[in-house]
N, CA and C atoms of all chains as a GROMACS GRO file, in nm:
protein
  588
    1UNK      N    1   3.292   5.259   1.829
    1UNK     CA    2   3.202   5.373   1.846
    1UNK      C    3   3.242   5.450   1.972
    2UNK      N    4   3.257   5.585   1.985
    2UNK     CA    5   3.283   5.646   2.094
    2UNK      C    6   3.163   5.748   2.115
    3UNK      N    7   3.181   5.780   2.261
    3UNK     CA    8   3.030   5.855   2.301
    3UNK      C    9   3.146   5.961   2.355
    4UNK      N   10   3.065   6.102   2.297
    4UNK     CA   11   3.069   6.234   2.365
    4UNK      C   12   3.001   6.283   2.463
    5UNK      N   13   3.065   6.296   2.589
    5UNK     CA   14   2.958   6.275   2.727
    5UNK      C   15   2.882   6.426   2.727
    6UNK      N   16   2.750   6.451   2.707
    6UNK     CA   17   2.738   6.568   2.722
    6UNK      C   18   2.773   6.657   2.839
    7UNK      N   19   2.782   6.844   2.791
    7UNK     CA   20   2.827   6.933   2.884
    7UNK      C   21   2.743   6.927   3.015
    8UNK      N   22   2.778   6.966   3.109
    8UNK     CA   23   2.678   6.959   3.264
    8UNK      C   24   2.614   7.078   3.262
    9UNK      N   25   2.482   7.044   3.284
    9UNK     CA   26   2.370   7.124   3.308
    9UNK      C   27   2.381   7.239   3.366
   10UNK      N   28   2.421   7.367   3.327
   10UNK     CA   29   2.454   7.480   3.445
   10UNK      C   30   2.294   7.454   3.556
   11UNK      N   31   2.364   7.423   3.713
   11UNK     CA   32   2.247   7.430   3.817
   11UNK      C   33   2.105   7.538   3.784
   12UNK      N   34   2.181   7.639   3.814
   12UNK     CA   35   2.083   7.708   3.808
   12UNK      C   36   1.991   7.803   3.704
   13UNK      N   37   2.035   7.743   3.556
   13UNK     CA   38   1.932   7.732   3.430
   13UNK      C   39   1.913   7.605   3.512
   14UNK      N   40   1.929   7.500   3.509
   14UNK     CA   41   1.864   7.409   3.462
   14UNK      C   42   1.699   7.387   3.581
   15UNK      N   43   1.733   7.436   3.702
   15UNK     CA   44   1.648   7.452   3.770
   15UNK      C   45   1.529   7.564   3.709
   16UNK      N   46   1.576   7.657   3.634
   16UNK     CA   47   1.460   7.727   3.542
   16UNK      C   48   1.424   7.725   3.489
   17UNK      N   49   1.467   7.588   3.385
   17UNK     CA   50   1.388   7.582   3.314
   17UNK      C   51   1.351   7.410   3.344
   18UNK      N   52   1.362   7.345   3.458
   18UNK     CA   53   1.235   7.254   3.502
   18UNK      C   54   1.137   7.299   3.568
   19UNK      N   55   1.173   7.421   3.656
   19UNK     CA   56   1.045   7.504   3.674
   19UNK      C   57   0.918   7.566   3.586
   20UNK      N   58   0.978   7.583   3.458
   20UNK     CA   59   0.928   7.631   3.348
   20UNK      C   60   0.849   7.532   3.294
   21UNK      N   61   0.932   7.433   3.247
   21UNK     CA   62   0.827   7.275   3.170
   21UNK      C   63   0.761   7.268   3.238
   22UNK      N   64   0.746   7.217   3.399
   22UNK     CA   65   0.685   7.215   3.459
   22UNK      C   66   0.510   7.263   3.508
   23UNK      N   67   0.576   7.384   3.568
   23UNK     CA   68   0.452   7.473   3.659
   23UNK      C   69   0.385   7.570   3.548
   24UNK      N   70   0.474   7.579   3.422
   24UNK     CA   71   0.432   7.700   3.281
   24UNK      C   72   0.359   7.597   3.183
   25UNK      N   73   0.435   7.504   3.152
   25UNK     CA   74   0.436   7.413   3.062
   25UNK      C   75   0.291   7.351   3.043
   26UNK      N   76   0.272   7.258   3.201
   26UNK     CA   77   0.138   7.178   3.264
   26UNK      C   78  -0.006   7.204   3.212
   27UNK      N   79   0.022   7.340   3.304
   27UNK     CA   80  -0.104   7.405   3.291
   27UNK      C   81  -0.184   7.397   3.136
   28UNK      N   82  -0.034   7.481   3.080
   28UNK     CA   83  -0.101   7.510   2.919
   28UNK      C   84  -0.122   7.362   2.828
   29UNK      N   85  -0.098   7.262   2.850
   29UNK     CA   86  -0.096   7.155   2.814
   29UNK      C   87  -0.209   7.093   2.855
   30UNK      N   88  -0.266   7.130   2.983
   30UNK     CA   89  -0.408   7.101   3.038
   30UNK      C   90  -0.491   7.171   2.933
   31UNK      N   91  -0.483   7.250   2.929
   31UNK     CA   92  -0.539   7.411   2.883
   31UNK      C   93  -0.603   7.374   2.735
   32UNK      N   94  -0.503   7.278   2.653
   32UNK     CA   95  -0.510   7.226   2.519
   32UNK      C   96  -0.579   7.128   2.476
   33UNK      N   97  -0.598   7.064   2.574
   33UNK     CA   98  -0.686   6.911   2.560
   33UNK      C   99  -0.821   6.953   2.627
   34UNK      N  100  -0.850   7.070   2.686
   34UNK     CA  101  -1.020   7.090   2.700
   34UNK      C  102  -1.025   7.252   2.664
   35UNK      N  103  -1.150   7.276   2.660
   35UNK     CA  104  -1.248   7.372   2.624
   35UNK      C  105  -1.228   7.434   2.472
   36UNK      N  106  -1.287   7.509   2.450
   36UNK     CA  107  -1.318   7.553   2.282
   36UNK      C  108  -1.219   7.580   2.235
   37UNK      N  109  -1.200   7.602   2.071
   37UNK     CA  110  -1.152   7.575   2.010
   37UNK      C  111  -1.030   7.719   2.033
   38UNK      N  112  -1.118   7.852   2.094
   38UNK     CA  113  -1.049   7.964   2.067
   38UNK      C  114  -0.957   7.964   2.194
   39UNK      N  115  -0.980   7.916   2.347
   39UNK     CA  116  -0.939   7.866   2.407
   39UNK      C  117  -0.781   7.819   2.439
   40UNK      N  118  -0.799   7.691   2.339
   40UNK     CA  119  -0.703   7.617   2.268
   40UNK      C  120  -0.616   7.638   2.205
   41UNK      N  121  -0.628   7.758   2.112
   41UNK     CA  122  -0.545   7.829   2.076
   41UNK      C  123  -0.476   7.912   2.144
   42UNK      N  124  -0.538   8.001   2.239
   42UNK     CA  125  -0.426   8.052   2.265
   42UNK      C  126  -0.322   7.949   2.392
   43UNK      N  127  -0.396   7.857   2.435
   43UNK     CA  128  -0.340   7.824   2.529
   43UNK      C  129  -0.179   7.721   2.404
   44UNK      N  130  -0.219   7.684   2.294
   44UNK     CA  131  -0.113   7.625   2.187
   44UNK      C  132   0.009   7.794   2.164
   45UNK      N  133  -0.063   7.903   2.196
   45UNK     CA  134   0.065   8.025   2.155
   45UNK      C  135   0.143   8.051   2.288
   46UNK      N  136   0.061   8.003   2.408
   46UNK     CA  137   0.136   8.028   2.525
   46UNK      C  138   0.211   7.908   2.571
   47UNK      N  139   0.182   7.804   2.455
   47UNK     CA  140   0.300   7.665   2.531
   47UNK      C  141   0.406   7.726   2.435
   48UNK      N  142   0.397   7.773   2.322
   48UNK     CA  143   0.501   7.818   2.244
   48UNK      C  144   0.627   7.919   2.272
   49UNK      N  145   0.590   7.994   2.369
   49UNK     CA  146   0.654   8.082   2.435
   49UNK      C  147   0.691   8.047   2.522
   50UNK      N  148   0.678   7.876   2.609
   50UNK     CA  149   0.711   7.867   2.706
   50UNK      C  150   0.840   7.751   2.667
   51UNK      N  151   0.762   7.721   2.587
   51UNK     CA  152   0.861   7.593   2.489
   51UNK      C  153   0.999   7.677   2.410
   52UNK      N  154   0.984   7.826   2.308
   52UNK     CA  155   1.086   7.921   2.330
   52UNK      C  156   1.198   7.935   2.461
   53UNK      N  157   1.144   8.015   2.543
   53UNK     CA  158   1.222   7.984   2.676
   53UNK      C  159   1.272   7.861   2.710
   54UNK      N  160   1.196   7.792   2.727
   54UNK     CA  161   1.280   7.695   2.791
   54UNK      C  162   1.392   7.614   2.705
   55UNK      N  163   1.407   7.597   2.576
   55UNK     CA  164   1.473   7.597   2.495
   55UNK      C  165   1.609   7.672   2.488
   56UNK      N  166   1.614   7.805   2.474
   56UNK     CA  167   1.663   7.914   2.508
   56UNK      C  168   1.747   7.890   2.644
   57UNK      N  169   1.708   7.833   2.744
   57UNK     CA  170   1.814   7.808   2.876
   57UNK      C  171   1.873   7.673   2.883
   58UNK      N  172   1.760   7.603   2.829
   58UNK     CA  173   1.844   7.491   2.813
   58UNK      C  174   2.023   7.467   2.709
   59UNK      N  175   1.978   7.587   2.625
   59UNK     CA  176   2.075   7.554   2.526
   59UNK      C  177   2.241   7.670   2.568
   60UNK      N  178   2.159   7.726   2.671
   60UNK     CA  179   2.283   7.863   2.724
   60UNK      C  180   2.324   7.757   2.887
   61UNK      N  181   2.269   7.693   2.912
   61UNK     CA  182   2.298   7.664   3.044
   61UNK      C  183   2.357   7.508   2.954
   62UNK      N  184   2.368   7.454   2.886
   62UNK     CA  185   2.427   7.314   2.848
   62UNK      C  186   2.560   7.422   2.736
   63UNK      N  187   2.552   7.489   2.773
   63UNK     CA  188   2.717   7.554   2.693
   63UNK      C  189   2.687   7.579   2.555
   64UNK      N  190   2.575   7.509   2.463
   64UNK     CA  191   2.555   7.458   2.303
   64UNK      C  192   2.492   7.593   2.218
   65UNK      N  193   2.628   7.670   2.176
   65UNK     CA  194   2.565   7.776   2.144
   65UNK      C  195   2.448   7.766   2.008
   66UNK      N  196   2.536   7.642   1.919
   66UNK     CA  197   2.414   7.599   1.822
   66UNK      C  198   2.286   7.577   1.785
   67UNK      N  199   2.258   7.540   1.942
   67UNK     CA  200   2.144   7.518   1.959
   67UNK      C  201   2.027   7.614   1.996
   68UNK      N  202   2.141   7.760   1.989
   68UNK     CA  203   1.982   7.854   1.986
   68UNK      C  204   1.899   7.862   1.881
   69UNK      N  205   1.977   7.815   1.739
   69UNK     CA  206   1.870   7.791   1.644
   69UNK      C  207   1.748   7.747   1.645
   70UNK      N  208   1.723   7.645   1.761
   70UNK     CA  209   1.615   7.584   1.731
   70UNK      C  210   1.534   7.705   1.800
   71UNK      N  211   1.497   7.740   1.938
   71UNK     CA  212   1.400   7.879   1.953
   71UNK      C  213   1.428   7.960   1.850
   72UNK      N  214   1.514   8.004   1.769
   72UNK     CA  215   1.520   8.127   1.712
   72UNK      C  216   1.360   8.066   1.567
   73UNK      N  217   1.424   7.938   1.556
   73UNK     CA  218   1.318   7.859   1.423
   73UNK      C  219   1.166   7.917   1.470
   74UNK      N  220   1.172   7.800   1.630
   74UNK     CA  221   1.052   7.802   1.697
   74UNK      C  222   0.962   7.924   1.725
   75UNK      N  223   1.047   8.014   1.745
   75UNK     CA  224   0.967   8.210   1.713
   75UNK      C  225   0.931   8.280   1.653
   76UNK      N  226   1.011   8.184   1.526
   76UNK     CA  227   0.929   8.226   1.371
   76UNK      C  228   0.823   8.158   1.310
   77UNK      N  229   0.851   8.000   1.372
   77UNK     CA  230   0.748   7.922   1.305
   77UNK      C  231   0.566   7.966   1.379
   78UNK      N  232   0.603   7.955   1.506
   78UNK     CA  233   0.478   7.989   1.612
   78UNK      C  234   0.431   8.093   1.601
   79UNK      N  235   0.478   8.227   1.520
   79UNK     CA  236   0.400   8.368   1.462
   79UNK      C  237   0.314   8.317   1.308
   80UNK      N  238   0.393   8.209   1.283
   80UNK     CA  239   0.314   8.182   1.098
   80UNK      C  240   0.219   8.100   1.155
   81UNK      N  241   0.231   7.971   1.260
   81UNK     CA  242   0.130   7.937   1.277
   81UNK      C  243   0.044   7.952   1.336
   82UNK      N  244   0.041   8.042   1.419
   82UNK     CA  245  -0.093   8.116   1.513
   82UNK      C  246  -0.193   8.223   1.406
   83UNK      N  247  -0.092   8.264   1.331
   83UNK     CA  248  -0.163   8.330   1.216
   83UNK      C  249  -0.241   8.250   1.163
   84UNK      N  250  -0.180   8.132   1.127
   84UNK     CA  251  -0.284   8.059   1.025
   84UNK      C  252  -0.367   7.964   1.107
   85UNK      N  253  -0.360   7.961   1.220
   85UNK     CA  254  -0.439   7.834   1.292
   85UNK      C  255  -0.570   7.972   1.316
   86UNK      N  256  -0.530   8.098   1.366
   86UNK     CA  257  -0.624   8.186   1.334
   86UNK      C  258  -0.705   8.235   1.250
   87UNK      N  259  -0.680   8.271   1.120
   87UNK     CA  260  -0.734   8.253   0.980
   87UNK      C  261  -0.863   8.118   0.963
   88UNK      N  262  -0.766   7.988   0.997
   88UNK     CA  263  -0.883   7.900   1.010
   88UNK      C  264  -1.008   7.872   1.089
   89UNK      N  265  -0.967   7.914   1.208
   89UNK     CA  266  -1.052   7.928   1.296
   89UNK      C  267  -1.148   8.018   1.282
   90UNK      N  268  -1.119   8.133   1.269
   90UNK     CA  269  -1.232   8.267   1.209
   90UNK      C  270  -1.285   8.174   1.120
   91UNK      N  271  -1.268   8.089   1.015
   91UNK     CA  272  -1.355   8.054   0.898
   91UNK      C  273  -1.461   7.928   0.996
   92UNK      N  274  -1.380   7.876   1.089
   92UNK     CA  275  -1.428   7.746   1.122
   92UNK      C  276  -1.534   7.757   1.247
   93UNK      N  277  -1.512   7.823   1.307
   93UNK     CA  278  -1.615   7.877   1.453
   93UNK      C  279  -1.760   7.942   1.384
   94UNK      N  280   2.896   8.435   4.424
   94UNK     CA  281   2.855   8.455   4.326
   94UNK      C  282   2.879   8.592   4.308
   95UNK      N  283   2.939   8.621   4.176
   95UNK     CA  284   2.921   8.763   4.152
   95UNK      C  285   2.811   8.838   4.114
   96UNK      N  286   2.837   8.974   4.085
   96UNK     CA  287   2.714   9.038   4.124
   96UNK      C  288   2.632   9.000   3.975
   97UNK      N  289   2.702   8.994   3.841
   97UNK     CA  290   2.682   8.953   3.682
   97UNK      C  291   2.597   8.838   3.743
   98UNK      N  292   2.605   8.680   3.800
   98UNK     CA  293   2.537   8.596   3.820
   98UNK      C  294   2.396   8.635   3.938
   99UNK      N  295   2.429   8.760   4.030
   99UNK     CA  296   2.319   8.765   4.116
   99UNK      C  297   2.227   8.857   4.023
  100UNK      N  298   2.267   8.944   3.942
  100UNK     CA  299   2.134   9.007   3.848
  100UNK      C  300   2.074   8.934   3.770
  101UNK      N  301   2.144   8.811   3.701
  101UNK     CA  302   2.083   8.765   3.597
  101UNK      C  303   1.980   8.618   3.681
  102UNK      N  304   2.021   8.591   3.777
  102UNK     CA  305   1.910   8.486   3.869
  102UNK      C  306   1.846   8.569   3.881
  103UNK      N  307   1.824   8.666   4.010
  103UNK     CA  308   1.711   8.780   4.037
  103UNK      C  309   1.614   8.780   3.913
  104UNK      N  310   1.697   8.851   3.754
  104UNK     CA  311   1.610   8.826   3.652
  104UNK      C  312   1.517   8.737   3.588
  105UNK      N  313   1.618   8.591   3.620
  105UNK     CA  314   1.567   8.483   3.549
  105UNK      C  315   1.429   8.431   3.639
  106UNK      N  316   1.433   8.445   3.766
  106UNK     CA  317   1.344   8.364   3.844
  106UNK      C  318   1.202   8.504   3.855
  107UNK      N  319   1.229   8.612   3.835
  107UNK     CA  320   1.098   8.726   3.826
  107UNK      C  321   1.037   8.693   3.698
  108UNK      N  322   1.132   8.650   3.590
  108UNK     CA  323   1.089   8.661   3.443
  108UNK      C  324   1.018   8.523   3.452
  109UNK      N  325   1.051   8.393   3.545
  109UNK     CA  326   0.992   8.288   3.564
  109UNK      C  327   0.885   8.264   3.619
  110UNK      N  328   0.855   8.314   3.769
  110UNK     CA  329   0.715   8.372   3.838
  110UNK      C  330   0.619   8.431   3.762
  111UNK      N  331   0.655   8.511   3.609
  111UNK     CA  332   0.554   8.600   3.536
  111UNK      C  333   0.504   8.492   3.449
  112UNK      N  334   0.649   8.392   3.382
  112UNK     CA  335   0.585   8.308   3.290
  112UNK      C  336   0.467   8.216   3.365
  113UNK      N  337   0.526   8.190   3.484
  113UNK     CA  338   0.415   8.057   3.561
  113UNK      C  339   0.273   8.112   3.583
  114UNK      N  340   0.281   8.254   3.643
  114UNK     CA  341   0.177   8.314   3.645
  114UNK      C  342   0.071   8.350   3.526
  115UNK      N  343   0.154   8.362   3.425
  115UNK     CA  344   0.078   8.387   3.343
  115UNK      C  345   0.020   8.261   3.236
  116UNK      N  346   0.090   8.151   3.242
  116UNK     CA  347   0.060   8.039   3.218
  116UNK      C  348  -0.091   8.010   3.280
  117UNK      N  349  -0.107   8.003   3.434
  117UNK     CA  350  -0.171   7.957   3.520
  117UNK      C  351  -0.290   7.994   3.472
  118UNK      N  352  -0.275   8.166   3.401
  118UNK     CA  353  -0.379   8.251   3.420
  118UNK      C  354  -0.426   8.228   3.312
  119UNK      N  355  -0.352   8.184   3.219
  119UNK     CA  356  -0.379   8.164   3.057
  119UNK      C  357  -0.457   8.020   3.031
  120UNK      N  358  -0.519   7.960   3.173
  120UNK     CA  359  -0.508   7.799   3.148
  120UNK      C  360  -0.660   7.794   3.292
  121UNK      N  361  -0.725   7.874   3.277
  121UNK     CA  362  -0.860   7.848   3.388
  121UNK      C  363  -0.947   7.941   3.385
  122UNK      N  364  -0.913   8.049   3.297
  122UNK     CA  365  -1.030   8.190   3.294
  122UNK      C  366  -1.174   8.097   3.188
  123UNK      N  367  -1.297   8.170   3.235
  123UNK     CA  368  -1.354   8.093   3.096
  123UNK      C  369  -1.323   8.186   2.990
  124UNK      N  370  -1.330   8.258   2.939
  124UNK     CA  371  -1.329   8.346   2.806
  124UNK      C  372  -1.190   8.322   2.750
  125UNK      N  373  -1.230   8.335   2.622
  125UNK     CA  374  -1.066   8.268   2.534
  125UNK      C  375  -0.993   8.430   2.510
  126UNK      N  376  -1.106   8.502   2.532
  126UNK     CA  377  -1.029   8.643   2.561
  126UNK      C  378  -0.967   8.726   2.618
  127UNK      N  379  -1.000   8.685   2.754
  127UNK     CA  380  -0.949   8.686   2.874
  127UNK      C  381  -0.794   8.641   2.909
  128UNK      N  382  -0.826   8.568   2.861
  128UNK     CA  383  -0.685   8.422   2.831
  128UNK      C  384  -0.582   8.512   2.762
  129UNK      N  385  -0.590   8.574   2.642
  129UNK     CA  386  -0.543   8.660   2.555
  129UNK      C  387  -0.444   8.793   2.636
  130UNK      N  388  -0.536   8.815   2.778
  130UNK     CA  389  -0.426   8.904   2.850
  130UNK      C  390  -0.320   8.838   2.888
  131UNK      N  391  -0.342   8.711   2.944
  131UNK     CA  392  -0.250   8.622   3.005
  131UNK      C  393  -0.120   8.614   2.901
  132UNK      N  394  -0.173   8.587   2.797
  132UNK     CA  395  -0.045   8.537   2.683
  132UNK      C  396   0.080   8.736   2.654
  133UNK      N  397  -0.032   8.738   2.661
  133UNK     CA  398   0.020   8.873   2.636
  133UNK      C  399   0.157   8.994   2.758
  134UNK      N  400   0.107   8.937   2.809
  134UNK     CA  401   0.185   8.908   2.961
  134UNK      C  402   0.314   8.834   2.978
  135UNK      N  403   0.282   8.731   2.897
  135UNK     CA  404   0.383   8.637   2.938
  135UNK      C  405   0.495   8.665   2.818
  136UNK      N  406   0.387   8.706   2.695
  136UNK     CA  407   0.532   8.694   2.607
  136UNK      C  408   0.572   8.896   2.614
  137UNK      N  409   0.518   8.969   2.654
  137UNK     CA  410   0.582   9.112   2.687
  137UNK      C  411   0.711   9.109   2.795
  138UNK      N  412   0.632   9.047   2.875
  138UNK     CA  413   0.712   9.057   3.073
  138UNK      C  414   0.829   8.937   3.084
  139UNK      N  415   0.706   8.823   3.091
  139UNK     CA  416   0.786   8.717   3.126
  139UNK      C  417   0.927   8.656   3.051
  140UNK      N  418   0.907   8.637   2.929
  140UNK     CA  419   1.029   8.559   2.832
  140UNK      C  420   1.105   8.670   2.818
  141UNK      N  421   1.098   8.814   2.764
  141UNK     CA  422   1.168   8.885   2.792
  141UNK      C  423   1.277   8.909   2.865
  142UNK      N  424   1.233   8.874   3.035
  142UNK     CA  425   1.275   8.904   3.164
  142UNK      C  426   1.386   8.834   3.184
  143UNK      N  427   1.336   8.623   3.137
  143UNK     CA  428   1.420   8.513   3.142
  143UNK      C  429   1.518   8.536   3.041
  144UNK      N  430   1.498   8.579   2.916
  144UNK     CA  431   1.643   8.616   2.792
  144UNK      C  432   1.696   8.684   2.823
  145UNK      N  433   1.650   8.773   2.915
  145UNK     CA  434   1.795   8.918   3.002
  145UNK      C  435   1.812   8.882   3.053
  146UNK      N  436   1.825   8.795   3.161
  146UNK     CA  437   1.894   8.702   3.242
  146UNK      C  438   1.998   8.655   3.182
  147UNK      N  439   1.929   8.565   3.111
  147UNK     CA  440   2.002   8.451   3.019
  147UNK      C  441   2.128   8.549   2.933
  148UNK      N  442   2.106   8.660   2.890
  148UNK     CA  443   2.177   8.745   2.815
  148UNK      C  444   2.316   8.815   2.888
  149UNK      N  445   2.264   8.833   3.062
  149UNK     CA  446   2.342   8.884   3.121
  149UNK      C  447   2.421   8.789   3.181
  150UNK      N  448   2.406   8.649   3.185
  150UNK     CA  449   2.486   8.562   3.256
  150UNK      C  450   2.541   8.522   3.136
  151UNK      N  451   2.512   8.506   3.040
  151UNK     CA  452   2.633   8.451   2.920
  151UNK      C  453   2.637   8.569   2.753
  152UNK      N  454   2.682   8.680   2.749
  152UNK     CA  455   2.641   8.758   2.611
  152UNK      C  456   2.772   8.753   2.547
  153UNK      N  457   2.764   8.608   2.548
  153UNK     CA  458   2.859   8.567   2.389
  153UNK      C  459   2.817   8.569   2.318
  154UNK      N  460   2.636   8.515   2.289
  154UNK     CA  461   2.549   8.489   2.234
  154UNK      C  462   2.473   8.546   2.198
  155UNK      N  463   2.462   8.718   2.222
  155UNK     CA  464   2.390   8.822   2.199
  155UNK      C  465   2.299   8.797   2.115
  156UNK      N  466   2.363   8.817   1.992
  156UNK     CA  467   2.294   8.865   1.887
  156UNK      C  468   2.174   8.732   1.871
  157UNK      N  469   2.156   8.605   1.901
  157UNK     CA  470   2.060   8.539   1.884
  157UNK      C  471   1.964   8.543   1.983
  158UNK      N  472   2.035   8.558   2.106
  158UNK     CA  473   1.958   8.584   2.201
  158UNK      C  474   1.844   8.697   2.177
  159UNK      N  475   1.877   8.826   2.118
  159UNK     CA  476   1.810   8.933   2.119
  159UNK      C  477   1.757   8.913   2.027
  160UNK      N  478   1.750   8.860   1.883
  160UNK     CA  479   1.677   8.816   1.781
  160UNK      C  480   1.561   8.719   1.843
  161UNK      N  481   1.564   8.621   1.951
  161UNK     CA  482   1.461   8.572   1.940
  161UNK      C  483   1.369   8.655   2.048
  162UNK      N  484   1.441   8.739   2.122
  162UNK     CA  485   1.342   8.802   2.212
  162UNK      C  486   1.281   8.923   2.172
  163UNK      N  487   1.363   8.991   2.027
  163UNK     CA  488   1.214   9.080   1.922
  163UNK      C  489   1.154   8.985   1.900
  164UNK      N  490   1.178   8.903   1.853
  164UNK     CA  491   1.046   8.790   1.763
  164UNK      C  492   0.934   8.783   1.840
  165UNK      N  493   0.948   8.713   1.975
  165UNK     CA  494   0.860   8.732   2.079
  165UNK      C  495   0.787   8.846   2.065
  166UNK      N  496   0.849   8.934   2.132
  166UNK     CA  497   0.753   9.076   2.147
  166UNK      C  498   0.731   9.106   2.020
  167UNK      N  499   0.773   9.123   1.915
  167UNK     CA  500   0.702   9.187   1.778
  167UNK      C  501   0.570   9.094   1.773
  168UNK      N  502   0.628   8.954   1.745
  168UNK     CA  503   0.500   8.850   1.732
  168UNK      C  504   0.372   8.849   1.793
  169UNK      N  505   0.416   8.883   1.918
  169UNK     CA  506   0.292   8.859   1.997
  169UNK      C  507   0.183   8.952   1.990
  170UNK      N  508   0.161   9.113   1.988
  170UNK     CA  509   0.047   9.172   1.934
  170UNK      C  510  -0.027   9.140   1.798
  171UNK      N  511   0.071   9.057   1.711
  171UNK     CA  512  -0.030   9.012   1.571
  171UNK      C  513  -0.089   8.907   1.577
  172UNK      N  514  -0.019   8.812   1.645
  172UNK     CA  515  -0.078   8.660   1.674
  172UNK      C  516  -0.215   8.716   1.758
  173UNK      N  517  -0.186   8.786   1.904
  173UNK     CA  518  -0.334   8.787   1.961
  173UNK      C  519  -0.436   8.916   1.874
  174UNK      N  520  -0.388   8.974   1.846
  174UNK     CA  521  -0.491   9.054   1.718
  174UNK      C  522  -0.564   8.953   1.651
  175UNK      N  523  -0.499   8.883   1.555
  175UNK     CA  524  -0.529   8.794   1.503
  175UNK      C  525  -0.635   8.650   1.555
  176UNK      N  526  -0.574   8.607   1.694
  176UNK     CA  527  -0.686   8.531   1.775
  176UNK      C  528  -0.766   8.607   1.777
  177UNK      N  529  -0.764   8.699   1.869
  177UNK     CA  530  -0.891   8.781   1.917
  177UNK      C  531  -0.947   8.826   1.793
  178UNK      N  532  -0.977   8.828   1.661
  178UNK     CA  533  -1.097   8.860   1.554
  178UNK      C  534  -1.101   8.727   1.524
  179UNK      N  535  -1.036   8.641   1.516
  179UNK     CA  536  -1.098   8.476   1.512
  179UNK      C  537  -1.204   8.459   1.602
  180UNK      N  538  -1.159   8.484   1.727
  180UNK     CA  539  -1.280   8.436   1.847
  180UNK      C  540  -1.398   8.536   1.831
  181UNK      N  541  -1.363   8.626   1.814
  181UNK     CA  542  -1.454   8.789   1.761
  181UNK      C  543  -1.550   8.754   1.620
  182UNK      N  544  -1.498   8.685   1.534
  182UNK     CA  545  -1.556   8.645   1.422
  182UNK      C  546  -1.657   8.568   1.395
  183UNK      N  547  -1.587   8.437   1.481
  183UNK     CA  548  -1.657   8.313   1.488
  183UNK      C  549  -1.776   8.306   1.614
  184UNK      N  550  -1.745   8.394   1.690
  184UNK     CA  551  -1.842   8.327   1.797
  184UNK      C  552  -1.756   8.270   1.897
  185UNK      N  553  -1.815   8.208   1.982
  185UNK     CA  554  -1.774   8.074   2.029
  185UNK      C  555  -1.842   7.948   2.069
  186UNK      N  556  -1.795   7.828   2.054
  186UNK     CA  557  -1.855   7.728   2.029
  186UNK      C  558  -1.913   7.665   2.163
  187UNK      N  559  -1.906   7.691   2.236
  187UNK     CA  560  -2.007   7.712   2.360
  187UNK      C  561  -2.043   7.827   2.421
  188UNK      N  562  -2.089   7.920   2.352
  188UNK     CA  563  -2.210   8.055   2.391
  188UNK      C  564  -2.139   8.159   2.465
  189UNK      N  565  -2.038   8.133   2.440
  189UNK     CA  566  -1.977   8.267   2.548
  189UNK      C  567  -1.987   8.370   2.458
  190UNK      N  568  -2.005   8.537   2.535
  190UNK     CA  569  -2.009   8.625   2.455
  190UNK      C  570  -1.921   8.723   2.470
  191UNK      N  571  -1.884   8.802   2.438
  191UNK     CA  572  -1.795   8.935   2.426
  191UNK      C  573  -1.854   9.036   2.524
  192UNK      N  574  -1.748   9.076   2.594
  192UNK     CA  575  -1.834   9.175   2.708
  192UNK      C  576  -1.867   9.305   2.579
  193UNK      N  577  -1.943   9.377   2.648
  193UNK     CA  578  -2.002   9.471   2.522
  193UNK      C  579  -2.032   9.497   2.413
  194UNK      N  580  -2.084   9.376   2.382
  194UNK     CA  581  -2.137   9.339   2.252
  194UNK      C  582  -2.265   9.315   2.299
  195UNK      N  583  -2.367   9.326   2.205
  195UNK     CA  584  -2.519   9.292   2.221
  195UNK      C  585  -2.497   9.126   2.122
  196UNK      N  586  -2.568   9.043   2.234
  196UNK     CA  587  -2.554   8.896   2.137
  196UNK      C  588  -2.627   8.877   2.098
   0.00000   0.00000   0.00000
């Protein structure tokens, strides 16, 4: 079995986007586990955008151009589901 | 550092301060509407700011890069349209009310 050592972290993405998980990330993750339901939501569309980004540098600062797919997924999926976590919510509140 | 790497830091870390900020702001207001400016903020200003960065320090990658940063900005006025007549619809589940609305 042989291991492919991954590419090195460009410094300074990678410092932006632990700043990002971090000090962006936290909050909205706090944000999700208390208060109402409408709340909650948006604080679930603003981890999405933060989870986009940081994705997005991670995958330009590790060299892996392939891997912008996954934000490109994640920007489409997080517009269908805010729609529909919205839809439900109007019915459910 | 050249000047290509000093615009796109400058960029990346303003477009980062907006996301944190607007995170922060998106994560302690009481009103879920309120909150709604915050997001709105973050995905206009902030992610924007960090993908032109990101765009200007490496645009081999253009074309995905800029695909996910319409998505963002297109997305984001329908998603919070969309919250905001959910929260507008429903109420909210601990009594908060809509400024200018009679409750």
């Amino acid at each position: 079995m042989t291991f492919v050592a991954a590419p090195a972290l460009d410094a300074t993405l990678g410092w932006i986007a632990l700043v990002l998980a971090v000090a962006a990330g936290g909050p909205c993750l706090l944000a999700v586990c208390r208060g109402s339901e409408g709340e909650r939501l948006v604080a679930v569309q603003m981890l999405s955008v933060v989870a986009t980004v940081v994705l997005v540098v991670l995958a330009v600062g590790q060299d892996r151009p392939s891997y912008l797919d996954v934000p490109l997924v994640l920007a489409l999926v997080s517009l269908a589901g805010a729609l529909v976590f919205a839809r439900f919510f109007g019915r459910a509140l | 550092m050249s000047v290509q790497d000093a615009v796109s830091t400058v960029l990346m870390v303003i477009g980062t301060a907006v996301l944190v900020v607007a995170s922060v702001g998106a994560s302690f207001p009481r009103s879920a509407l309120v909150r709604l400016h915050y997001l709105s903020m973050a995905s206009m200003a902030g992610a924007p700011l960090v993908l032109l960065g990101v765009l200007v320090r490496d645009p081999s990658d253009w074309f995905k890069l800029v695909v996910v940063t319409v998505l963002l900005v297109a997305s984001s006025p329908m998603a919070s349209a969309a919250t905001a007549r959910a929260i507008n619809r429903g109420g909210t589940s601990r009594g908060e009310t809509v400024e200018g609305e009679a409750s």
